[in-house]
N, C-alpha and C positions, 0 to 999 in steps of 0.2 A: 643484978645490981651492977650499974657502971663503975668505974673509976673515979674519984672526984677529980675534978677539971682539974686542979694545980699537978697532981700527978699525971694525968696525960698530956700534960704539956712538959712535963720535966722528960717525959719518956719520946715523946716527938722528939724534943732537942736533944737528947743523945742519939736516937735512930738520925738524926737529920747530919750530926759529928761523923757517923759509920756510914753512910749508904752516898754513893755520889752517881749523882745520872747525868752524866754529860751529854751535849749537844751529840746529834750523831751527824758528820760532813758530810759534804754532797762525795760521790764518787769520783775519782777521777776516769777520764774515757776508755782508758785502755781497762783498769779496772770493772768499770762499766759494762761495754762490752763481755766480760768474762761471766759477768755473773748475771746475763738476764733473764737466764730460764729459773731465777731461784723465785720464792716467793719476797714481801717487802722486806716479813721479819729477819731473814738468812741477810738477803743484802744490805740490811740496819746492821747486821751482825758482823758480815765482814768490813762495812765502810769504818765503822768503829774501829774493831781490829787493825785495820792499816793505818789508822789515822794515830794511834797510840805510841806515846814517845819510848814503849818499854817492848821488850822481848816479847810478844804473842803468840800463846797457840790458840787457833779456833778451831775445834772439834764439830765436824758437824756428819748426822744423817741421814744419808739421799736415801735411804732405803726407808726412812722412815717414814709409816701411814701407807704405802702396798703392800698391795697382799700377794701372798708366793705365787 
């Protein structure tokens, strides 16, 4: 049994108040450069991170998905 519609829509628009997906910006070159061996999602990850007006850590991987 679903939801009835008025409550999935009351529940969209609080999820929609909580979750923000911002644009992700192009890299800058020097940037660029630093990160081409990553795959698209890591360097969406980091262009974001720099781009952001607050204090960031990006925790990231490189080990992750080889095998020893």
């Amino acid at each position: 049994m679903s939801k009835p519609e008025s409550e999935t829509q009351e529940i969209e628009r609080a999820l929609g108040s909580l979750i923000e997906v911002p644009e992700v910006p192009p890299l800058g070159t020097r940037t660029e450069d630093a990160v081409d061996r990553l795959d698209p999602g890591e360097r969406d990850a980091v262009s974001l991170a720099t781009a952001l007006d607050e204090e960031t850590l990006l925790v990231m991987d490189d080990q992750a998905g080889r095998s020893p």
